[in-house]
N, C-alpha and C positions, 0 to 999 in steps of 0.2 A: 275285271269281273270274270268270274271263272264260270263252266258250264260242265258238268259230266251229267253221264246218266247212261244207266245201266238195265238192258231189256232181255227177259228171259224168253226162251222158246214159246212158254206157254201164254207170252203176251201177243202173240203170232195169229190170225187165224189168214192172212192172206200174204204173208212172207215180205210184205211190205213196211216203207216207214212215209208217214207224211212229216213233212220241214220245213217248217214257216222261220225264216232267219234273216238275215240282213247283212252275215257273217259268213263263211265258209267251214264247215264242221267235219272232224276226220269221224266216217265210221266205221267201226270195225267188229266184226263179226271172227270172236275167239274159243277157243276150248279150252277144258278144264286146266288145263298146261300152260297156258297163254301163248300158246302159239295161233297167232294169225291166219284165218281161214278164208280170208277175203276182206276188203280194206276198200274204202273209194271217198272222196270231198264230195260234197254239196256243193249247187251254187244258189244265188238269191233267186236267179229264174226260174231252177226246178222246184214241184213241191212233193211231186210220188218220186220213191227208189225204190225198186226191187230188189229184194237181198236172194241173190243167185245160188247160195247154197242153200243146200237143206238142213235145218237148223234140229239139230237133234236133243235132248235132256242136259248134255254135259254142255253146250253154247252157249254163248251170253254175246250181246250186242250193244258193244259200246260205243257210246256218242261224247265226243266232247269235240273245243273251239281249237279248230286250228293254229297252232303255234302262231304267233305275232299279229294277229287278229283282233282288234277293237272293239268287243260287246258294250254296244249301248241298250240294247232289248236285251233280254232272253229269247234264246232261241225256244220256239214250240216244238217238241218232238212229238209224236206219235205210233204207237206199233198198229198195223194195220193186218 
């Protein structure tokens, strides 16, 4: 089962993501170039991450399942 999903700056108002998973999720925080501006996993125990950059108009914050990873839910994502 696959998972992506893709959050713009203006889904932002407190630079966070809430993550209700059962899986391990890579996310990543990109620019218009696709170069990687910061990157970090999930675990099932945490549910707030901070996204440590400042996410500007050209950003995008993508979420998907970390490679060899077993989804039996959907993960919940959230922009906070």
């Amino acid at each position: 089962m696959q998972f992506n999903t893709i959050f713009l700056p203006a889904d932002f108002s407190q630079n966070k993501l809430k993550v209700l998973s059962l899986v391990k999720l890579l996310v990543q925080i990109k620019d218009n170039d696709g170069t990687i501006i910061e990157a970090f996993e999930t675990v099932s125990s945490e549910k707030i991450y901070t996204i440590n950059s400042t996410l500007t108009d050209n950003m995008r914050v993508e979420v998907s399942v970390v490679q060899g990873e077993i989804v039996e839910f959907y993960p919940v994502v959230t922009a906070l």
